[in-house]
C-alpha positions, 0 to 999 in steps of 0.5 A: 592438497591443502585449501587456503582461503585468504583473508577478506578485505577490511577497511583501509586494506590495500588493493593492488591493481597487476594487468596480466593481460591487457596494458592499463595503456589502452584505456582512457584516464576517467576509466581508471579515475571513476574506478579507483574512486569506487573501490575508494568508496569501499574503504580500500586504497587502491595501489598500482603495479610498475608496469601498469601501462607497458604495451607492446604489439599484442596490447599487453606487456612482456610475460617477465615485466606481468609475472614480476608484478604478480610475484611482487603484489604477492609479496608486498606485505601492504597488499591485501588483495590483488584486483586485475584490470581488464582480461585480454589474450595471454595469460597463459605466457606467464605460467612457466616464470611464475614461482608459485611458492611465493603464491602459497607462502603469501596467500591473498585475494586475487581476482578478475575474470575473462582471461584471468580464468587461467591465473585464476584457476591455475594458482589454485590448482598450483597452490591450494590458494582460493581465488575468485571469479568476479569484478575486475579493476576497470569494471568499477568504471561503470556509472550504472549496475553498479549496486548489483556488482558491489553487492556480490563482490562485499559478500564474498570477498568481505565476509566469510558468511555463506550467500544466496545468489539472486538474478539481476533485474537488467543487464547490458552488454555495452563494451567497456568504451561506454561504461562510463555513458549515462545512456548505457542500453538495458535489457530485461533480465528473464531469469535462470534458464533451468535445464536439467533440474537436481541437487549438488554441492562441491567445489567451484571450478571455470570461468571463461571457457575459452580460457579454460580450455587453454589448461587442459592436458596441463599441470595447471588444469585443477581436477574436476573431481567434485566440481560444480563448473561455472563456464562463460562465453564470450562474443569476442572471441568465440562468436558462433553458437556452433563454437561454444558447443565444442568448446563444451564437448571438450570440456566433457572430454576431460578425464575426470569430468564424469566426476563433476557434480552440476554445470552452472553457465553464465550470461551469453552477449546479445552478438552469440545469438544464444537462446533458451531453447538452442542452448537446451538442444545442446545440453540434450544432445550431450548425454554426459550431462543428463544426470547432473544439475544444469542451469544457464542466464547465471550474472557471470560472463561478459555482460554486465552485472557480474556475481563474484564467486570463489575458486576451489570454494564451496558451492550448493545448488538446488534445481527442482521446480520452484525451489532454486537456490544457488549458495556460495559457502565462502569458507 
C-alpha cells in the first residue's frame, strides 16, 4: 500500500468542521464561538459542514447526511483540512457508504480523536491516506491549556519536521461543559510511567481503544505489522480498570500483534482509578508485552492537553533509564 501524507496547513488554508459523531446541537454557542476564533488565531478560516447541527435520537445525525459531509469536505477544492467536533458512539455506521476513492483521489488533513479513532484508522488502512490522532473542533473551546494543545498540533500538522514530545507540566480532566471556566481543576502532571524500557521505530497506529476494538476482524482494521500503538482510555465509556484490561487482552489477540514493536498508553481520567502500579501488574501479567517498549502518562486520551500525532506515520521511542525520547517523524 502506498503511504499519502497530506499537505500542512498554510495560513489562510481553510478548515472544514464535519460532526461524524456527535451534532454540533448538543453544544452550546460560546463553545463553538471561542473555537472558531482560536483556530482564526492560526491563520486559518474555519468553514462548516451542512448537517452540522442535525440530531437525532442518539445525539448525532443519520449515517448518509455525516458520510455525505465527509465526501463533500473531501471533495471541496477550498478545503484543506477536515477538523471533527467532538467524538461520541457511531462512527463505525458510516463505514460501509463511505466511497473511499473520493478519499484517496483527495488527500487532505483529517483529524479528531476519541471515536474518530475509527475513521481515523479506518481511512488509512482503506486508503494509504496519513491521518492524525489530536485536537478536535471543540477542544479550542478551552480558556486554559491551550499553549500546550496549539504547540503539538502546529508541529505535526504544519510542518513536515520531525519532533520531540514532551510531558505536560498540568492536565484537567474537566467535561467539555466547563472548558470554557476560568476555574477549570489542575492537576500535577508526574511524568511518563515507563514500564518496560527499549528502543522501536515503526508506524503509528490506535487511538481510543474502545474505538479501536470496533475494527477487529474487519477490512477496516490497519495491519499492526511494525506498529508502535498508541491506545487511550476513557472513563466515559469503559469505566472500570477491570475493562480496560480486556479490551488490551484483545488487542493482543490480534493476529498480527507479535509483529508490534512498542505499546504507547495515554492519560487515563481521575474517575478509571488507574494507577502506576495497577497499570504495571496488568502490563506484568501479559507476557506478550514483555519484549517490547512500554510506557503510559503519555498527553493523549481524554484528559486535557492532548499531542496530535499521525497515523500510519513514522514513530521513534527509546526507554532506557534517563534517556527517554518519544520522536514523531512527520513525513
Amino acid at each position: 500500500m502506498e503511504i499519502i501524507f497530506p499537505k500542512k496547513f498554510n495560513e489562510g488554508d481553510v478548515v472544514r468542521v464535519i460532526t461524524p459523531a456527535t451534532s454540533a446541537k448538543c453544544f452550546d454557542d460560546e463553545l463553538i464561538r471561542l473555537a472558531t476564533k482560536n483556530i482564526e488565531g492560526l491563520g486559518l478560516t474555519v468553514s462548516f459542514s451542512e448537517h452540522l447541527y442535525e440530531v437525532d435520537m442518539f445525539n448525532s445525525s443519520t449515517a448518509k447526511s455525516r458520510v455525505s459531509d465527509l465526501h463533500e469536505a473531501f471533495l471541496d477544492k477550498r478545503v484543506k483540512g477536515i477538523l471533527t467536533f467532538i467524538g461520541g458512539f457511531n462512527s463505525n455506521q458510516m463505514l460501509r457508504l463511505i466511497d473511499w476513492n473520493i478519499i484517496k483521489n483527495n488527500p487532505k488533513i483529517f483529524c479528531g480523536y476519541s471515536d474518530i479513532t475509527v475513521l481515523a484508522n479506518a481511512i488509512y488502512s482503506k486508503t494509504g491516506l496519513v491521518t492524525y490522532s489530536g485536537l478536535h473542533f471543540s477542544s479550542f473551546g478551552q480558556k486554559k491549556l491551550q499553549e500546550y494543545n496549539v504547540d503539538y498540533f502546529k508541529k505535526c500538522l504544519f510542518s513536515d519536521e520531525s519532533f520531540n514530545v514532551g510531558a505536560s507540566q498540568q492536565w484537567s480532566d474537566d467535561r467539555p461543559q466547563k472548558w470554557q471556566s476560568e476555574d477549570r481543576a489542575l492537576e500535577n502532571n508526574d511524568g511518563w510511567w515507563v514500564i518496560n524500557e527499549g528502543y522501536a521505530k515503526g508506524k503509528s497506529i490506535g487511538g481510543n481503544i474502545a474505538s479501536l476494538r470496533l475494527l477487529y476482524g474487519t477490512e477496516y482494521m490497519p495491519s499492526l505489522k511494525d506498529s508502535i500503538l498508541f491506545v487511550e482510555d476513557d472513563h466515559y465509556t469503559t469505566n472500570d480498570i477491570a475493562e480496560f484490561d480486556r479490551n488490551l487482552q484483545s488487542l493482543i489477540h490480534q493476529q498480527d500483534f507479535s509483529a508490534a514493536r512498542a505499546l504507547i498508553i495515554g492519560r487515563f481520567q481521575i474517575g478509571s482509578k488507574m494507577t502506576q502500579k495497577i497499570l504495571t501488574e496488568i502490563i506484568k501479567s501479559k507476557r506478550e508485552l514483555d519484549d517490547i517498549p512500554v510506557v503510559a502518562n503519555v498527553d493523549f486520551g481524554h484528559t486535557d492537553p492532548l499531542i496530535t500525532f499521525p497515523i500510519g506515520g513514522g514513530v521513534e521511542i527509546m526507554l532506557e533509564g534517563d534517556n527517554k525520547k518519544l520522536e514523531i517523524i512527520n513525513h
